[in-house]
LOBA-837982 format. One record per residue: x, y, z of N, C-alpha, C in turn; residue in one letter. Coordinates in steps of 0.2 Angstrom, whole numbers, padded with zeros to 4 digits, always signed. Layout:
% residues N
XYZXYZXYZA
...
***
This chain:
% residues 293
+0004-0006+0000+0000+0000+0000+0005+0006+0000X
+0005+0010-0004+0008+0016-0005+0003+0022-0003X
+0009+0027-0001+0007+0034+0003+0002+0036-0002X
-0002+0042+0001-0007+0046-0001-0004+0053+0003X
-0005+0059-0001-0003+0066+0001-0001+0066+0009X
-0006+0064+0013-0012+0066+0019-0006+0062+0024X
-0004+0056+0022+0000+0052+0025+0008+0056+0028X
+0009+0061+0025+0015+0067+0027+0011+0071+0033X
+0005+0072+0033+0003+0075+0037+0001+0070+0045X
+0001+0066+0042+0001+0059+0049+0009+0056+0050X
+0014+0056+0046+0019+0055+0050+0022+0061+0055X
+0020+0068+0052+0025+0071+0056+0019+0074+0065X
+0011+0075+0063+0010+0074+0068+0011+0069+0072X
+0011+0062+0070+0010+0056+0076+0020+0058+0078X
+0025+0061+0074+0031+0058+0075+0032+0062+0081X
+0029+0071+0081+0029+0075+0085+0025+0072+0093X
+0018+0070+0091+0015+0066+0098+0022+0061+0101X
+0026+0060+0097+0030+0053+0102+0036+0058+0104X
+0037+0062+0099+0043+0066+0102+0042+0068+0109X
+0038+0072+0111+0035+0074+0116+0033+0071+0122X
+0033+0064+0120+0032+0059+0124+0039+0057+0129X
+0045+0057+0123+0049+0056+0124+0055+0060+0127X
+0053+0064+0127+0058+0071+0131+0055+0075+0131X
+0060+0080+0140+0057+0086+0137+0061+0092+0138X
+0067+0089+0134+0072+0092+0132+0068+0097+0127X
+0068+0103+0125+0067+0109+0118+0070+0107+0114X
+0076+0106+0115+0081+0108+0107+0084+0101+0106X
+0080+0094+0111+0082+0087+0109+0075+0087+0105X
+0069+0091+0105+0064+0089+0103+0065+0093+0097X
+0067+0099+0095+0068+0102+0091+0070+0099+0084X
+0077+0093+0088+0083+0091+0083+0078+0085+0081X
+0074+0080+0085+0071+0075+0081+0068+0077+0076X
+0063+0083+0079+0056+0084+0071+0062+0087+0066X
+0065+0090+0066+0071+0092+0061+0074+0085+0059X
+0073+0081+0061+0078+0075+0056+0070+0071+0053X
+0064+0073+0057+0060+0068+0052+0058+0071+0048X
+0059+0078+0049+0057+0083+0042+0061+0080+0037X
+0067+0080+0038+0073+0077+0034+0069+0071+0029X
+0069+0067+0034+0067+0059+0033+0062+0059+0025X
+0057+0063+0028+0052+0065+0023+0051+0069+0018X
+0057+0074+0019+0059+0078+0013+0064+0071+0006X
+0067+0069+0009+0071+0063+0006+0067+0057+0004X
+0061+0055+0007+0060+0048+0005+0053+0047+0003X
+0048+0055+0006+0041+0054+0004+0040+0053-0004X
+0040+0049-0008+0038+0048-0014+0031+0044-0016X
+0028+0046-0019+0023+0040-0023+0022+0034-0020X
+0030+0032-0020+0030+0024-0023+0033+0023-0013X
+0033+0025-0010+0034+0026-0002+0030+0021+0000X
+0031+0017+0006+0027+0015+0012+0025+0018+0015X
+0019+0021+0016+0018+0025+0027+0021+0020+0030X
+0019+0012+0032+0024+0007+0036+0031+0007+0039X
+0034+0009+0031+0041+0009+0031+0042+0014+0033X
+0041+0021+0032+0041+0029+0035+0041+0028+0042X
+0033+0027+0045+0034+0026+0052+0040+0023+0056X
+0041+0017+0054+0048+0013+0056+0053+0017+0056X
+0055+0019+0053+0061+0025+0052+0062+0030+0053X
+0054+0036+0056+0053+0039+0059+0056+0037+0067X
+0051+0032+0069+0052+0030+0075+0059+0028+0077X
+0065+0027+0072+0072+0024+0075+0072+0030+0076X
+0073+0035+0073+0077+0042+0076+0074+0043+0081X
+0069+0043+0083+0066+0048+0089+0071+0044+0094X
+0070+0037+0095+0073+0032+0100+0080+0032+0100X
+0085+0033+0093+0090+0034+0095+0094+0042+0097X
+0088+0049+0096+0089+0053+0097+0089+0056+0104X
+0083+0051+0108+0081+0054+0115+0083+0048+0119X
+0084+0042+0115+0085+0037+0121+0080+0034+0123X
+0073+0036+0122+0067+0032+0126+0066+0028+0121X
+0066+0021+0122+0064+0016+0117+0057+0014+0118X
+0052+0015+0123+0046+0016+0123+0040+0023+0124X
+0041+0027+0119+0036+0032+0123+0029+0031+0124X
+0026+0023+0120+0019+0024+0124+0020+0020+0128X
+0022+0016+0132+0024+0014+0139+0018+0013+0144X
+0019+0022+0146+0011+0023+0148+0005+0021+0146X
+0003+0024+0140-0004+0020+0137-0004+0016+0136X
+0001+0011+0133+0000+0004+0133-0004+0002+0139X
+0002+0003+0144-0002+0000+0151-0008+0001+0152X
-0011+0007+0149-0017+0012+0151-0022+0006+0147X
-0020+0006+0141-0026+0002+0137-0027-0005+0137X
-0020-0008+0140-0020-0016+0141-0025-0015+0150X
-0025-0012+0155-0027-0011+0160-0037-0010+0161X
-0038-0006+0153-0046-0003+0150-0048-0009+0148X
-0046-0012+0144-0047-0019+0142-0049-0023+0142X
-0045-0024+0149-0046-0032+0156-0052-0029+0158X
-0052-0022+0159-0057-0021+0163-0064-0023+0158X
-0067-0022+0153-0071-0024+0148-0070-0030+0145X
-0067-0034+0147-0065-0042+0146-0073-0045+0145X
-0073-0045+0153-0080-0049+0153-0085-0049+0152X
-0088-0039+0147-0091-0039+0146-0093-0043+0138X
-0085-0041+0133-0085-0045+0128-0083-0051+0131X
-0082-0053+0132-0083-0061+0135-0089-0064+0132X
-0094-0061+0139-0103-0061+0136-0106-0061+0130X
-0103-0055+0126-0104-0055+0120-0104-0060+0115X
-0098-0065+0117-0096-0070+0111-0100-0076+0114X
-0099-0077+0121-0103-0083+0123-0112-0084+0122X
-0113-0076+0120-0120-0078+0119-0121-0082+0112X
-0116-0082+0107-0114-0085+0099-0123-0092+0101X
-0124-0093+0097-0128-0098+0094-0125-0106+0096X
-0119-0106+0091-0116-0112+0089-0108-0109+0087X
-0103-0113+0089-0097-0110+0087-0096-0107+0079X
-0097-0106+0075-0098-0103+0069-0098-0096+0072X
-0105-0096+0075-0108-0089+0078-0104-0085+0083X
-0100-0091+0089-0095-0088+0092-0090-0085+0089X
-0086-0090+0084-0082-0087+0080-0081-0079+0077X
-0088-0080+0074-0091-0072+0072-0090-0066+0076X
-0091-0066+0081-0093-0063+0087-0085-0062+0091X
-0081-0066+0091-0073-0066+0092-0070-0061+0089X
-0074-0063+0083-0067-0059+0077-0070-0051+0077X
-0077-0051+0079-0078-0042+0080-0074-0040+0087X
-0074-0042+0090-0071-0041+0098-0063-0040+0095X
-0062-0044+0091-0054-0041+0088-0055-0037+0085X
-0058-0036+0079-0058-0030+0076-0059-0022+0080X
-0063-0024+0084-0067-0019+0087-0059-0018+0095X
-0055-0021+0095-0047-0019+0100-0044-0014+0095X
-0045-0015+0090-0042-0011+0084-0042-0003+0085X
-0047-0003+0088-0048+0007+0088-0043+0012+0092X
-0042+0004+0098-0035+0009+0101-0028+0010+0099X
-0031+0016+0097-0024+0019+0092-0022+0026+0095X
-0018+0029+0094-0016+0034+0096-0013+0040+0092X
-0015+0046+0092-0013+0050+0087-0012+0052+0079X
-0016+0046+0079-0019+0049+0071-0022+0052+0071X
-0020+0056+0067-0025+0063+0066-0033+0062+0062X
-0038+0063+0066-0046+0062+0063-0045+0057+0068X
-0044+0053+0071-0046+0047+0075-0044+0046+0081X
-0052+0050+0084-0053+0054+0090-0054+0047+0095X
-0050+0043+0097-0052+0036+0103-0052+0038+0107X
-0056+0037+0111-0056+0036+0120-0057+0030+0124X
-0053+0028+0128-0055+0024+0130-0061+0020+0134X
-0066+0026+0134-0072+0028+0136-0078+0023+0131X
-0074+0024+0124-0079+0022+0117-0079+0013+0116X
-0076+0011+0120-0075+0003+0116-0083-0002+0117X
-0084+0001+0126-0091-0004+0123-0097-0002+0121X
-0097+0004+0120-0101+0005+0112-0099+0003+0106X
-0093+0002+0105-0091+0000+0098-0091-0007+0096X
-0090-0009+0104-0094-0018+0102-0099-0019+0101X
-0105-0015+0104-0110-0016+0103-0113-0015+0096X
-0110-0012+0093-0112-0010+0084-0107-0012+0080X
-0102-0018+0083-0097-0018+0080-0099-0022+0072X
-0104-0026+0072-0109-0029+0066-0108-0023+0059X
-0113-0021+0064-0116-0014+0060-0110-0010+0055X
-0104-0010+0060-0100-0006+0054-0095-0009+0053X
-0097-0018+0051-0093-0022+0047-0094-0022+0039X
-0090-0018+0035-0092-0018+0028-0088-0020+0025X
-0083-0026+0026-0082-0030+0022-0080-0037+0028X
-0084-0042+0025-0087-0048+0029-0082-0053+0027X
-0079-0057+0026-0074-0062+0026-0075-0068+0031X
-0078-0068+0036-0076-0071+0043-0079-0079+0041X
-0084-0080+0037-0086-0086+0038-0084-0090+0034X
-0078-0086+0027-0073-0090+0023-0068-0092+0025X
-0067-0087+0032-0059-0088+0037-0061-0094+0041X
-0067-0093+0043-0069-0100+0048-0068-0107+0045X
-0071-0106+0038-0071-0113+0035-0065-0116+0032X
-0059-0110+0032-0052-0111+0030-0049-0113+0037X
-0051-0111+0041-0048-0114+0048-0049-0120+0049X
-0055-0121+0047-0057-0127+0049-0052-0133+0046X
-0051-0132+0041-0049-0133+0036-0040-0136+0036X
-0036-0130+0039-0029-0130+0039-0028-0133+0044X
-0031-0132+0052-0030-0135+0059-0025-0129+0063X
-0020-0126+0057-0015-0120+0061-0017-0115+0059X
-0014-0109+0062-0016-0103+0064-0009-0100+0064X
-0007-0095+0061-0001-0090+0063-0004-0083+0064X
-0005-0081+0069-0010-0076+0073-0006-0068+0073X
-0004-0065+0068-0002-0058+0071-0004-0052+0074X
+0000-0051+0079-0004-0046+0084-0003-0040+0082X
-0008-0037+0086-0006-0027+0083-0002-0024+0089X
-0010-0021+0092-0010-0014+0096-0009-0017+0106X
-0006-0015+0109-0006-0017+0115-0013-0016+0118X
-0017-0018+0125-0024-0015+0125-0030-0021+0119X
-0027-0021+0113-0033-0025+0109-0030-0033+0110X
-0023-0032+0112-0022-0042+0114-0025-0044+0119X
-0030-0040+0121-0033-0042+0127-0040-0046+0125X
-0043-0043+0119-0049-0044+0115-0047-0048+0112X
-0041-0050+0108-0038-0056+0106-0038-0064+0108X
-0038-0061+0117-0038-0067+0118-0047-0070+0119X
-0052-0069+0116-0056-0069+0114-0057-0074+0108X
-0054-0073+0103-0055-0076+0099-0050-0083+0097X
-0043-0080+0101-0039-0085+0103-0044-0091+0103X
-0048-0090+0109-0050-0095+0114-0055-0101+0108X
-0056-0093+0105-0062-0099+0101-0058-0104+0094X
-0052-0100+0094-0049-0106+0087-0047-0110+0091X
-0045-0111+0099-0043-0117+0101-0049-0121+0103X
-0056-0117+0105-0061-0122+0103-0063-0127+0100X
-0060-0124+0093-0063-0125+0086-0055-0132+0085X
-0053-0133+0090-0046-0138+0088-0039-0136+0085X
-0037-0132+0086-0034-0127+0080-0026-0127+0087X
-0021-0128+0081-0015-0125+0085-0014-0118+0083X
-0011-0115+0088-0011-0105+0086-0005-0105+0090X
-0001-0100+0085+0003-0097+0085+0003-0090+0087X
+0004-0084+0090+0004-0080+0090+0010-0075+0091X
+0011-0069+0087+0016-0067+0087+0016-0060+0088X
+0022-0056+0092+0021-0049+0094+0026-0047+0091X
+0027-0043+0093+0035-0037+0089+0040-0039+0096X
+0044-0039+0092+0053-0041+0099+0053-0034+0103X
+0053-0029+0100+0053-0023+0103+0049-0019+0101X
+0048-0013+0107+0042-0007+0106+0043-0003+0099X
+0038-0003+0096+0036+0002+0090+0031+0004+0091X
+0029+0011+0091+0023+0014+0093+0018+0011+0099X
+0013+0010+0100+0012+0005+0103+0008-0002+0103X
+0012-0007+0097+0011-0013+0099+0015-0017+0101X
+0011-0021+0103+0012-0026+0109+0019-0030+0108X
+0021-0032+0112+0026-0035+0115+0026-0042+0120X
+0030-0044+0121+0031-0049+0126+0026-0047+0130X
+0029-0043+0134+0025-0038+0144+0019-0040+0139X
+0017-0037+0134+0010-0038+0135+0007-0045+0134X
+0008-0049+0131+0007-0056+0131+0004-0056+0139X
+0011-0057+0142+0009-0059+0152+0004-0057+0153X
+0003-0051+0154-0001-0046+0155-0009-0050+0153X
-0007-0049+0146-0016-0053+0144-0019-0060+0146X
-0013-0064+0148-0013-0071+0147-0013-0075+0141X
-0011-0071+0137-0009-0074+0131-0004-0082+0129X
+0000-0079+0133+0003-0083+0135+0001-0090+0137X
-0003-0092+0141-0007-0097+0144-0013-0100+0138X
-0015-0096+0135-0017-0099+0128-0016-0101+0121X
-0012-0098+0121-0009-0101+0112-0008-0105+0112X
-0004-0109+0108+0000-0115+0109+0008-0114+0110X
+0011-0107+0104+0016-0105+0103+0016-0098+0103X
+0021-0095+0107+0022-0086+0106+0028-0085+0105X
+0030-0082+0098+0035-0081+0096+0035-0072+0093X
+0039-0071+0093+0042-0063+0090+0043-0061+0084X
+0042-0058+0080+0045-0055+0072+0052-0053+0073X
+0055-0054+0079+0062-0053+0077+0064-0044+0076X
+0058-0042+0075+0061-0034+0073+0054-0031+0078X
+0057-0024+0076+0054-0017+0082+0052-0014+0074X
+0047-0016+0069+0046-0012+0063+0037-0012+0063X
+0036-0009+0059+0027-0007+0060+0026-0012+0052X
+0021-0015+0056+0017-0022+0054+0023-0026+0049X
+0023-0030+0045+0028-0036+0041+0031-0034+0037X
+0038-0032+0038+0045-0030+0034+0049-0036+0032X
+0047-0038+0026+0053-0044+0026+0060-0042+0028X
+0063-0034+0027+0069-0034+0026+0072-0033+0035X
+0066-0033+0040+0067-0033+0046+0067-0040+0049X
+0061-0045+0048+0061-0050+0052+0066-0055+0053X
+0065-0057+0057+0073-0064+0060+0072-0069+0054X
+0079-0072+0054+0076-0080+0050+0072-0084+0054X
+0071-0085+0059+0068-0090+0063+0061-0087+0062X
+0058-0080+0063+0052-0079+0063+0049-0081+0054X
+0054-0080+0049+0053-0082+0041+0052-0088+0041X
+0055-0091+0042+0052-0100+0044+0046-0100+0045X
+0044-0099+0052+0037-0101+0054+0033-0098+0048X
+0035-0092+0047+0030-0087+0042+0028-0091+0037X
+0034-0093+0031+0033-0096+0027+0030-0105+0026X
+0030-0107+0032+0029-0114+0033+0020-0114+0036X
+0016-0108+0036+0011-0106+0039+0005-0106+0032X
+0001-0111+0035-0006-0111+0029-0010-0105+0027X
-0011-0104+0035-0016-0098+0034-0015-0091+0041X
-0016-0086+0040-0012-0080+0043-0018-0076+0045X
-0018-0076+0052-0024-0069+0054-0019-0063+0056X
-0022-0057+0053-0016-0052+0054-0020-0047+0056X
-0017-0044+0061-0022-0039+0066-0019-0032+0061X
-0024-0026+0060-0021-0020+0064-0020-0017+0056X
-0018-0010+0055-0017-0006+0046-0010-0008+0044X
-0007-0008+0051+0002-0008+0050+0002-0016+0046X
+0000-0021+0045+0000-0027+0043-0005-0025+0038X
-0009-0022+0036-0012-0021+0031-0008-0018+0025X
-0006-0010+0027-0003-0007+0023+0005-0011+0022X
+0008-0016+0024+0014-0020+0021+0011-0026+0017X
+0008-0032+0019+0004-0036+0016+0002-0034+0011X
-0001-0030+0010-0003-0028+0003+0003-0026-0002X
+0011-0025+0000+0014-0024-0005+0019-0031-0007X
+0016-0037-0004+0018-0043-0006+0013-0049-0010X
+0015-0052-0015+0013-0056-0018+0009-0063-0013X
+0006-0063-0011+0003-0067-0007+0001-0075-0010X
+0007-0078-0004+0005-0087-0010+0002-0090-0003X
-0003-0087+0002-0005-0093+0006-0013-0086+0008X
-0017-0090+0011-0023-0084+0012-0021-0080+0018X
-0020-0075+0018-0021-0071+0024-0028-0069+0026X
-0027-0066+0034-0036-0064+0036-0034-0058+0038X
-0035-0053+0033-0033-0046+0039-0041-0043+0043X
-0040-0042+0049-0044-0037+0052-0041-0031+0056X
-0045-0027+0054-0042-0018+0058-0048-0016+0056X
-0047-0010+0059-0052-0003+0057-0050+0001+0054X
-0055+0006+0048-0051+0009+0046-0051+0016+0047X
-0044+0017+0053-0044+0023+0056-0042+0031+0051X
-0038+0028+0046-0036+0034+0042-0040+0033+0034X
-0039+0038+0031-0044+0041+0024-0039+0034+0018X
-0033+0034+0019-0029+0031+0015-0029+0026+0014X
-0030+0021+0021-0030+0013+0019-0038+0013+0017X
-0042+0016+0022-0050+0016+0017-0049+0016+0010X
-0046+0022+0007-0046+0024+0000-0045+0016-0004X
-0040+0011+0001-0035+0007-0003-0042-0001-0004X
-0045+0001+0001-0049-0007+0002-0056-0005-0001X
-0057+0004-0004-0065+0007-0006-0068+0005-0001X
-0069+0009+0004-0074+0008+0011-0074+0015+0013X
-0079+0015+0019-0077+0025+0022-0072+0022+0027X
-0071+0028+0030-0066+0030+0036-0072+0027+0043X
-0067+0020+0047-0070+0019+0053-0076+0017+0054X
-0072+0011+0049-0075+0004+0048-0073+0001+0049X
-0076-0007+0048-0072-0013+0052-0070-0015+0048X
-0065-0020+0044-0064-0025+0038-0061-0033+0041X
-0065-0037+0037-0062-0042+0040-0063-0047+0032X
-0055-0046+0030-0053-0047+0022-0048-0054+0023X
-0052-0057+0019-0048-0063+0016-0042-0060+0008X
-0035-0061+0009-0031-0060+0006-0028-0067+0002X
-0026-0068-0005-0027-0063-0007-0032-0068-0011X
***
């Protein structure tokens, strides 16, 4: 998925929210946005990733201020809102019909962790909005894929499960639960280190992620969503040994999209900004849950 205009205008506010996060140093804060101005004076083209801009936005800040985590705090914040409204989706999914129906109702619960995002511009989230959002989370599904992913699951037996945002592996472990209902071995995978704010290790613990899957393993890299030229060899392996792929989140959408895809992936996110919408024809802040390719 390639930039769109607008996307200069979301890398340098979101770069400036982390800077600010990350010091508060003036002229440490001064010298970062100065070098991502750089960054995007040099690299923003047509043929650009936002994906790959972000990633390279974020190494400088980290190596310019030193704080390898500026959402630290919010993460905690939205992995701690989450558990708290656990059991409400919980409820949600257990009222399912028949597992099929659970299934369905899982994968909106994941879809619907997607919202916690922070500082995109137009995408106003509060922590305050999620159990409303589940509750219409149907409603502003406008692209439906879920009962060709369920029938493929059924189908493969494994799962290689990529995770996004910190706070939504909480709702994740939601539908975890139901492919290991469904008999399925599931892998799940975080980032080895903080990027923006997805999820890591700590967060796994934290959700109990860990006590669920079968395997929890790393990308190897600290890069926003799948960068072949980032991930470990060890995490390539299981990648490419992988039938079928559920991939949370835009950062996995906007990469995925610029690979030749030889096995089904399931992407699900929201769509928080005007560009990835632009890219799948849907509006802005919606739910997608797309079988690829």
């Amino acid at each position: 998925m390639k930039v769109e205009a607008e996307c200069s205008a979301c890398l340098i506010s979101r770069g400036c929210a982390e800077v600010y996060m990350s010091t508060t140093n003036p002229a440490l804060r001064f010298r970062c946005m100065a070098e991502i101005v750089k960054l995007i004076n040099r690299e923003f083209k047509p043929t650009a990733n936002s994906a790959d801009l972000g990633t390279k936005r974020d190494k400088i800040i980290r190596q310019l201020t030193g704080n390898r985590d500026p959402y630290y705090r919010t993460k905690k914040q939205s992995n701690e809102k989450a558990k708290q409204l656990l059991p409400y989706a919980k409820n949600f999914v257990d009222e399912g019909y028949n597992q099929q129906d659970r299934f369905k109702k899982a994968c909106l619960c994941a879809i619907v962790g997607n919202i916690m995002e922070f500082d995109i511009p137009g995408h106003n989230f509060t922590l305050k909005d999620l159990r409303k959002t589940i509750a219409s989370a149907a409603k502003d599904l406008v692209i439906d894929d879920i009962d060709k992913a369920y029938e493929l699951a059924e189908k493969t037996r494994k799962v290689l499960y990529l995770a996004d945002n910190a706070g939504e592996i909480v709702f994740d472990t939601l539908l975890v639960e139901q492919l290991k209902n469904m008999g399925l071995h599931v892998t799940y995978v975080v980032k080895e280190a903080p990027v923006i704010n997805d999820a890591t290790m700590e967060d796994v613990e934290f959700s109990g992620m860990d006590k669920l899957a079968d395997q929890v393993l790393t990308t190897g890299a600290d890069a926003v969503g799948l960068q072949m030229k980032h991930i470990s060899p060890e995490f390539l392996k299981v990648y490419k040994s992988a039938k079928l792929v559920f991939a949370k989140g835009m950062g996995y959408a906007e990469t995925l999209t610029e690979y030749e895809l030889k096995k089904p992936h399931f992407l699900m996110f929201r769509t928080k900004c005007t560009p990835v919408a632009n890219y799948f024809c849907v509006p802005r802040h919606k739910n997608i849950a797309k079988l690829m390719p």
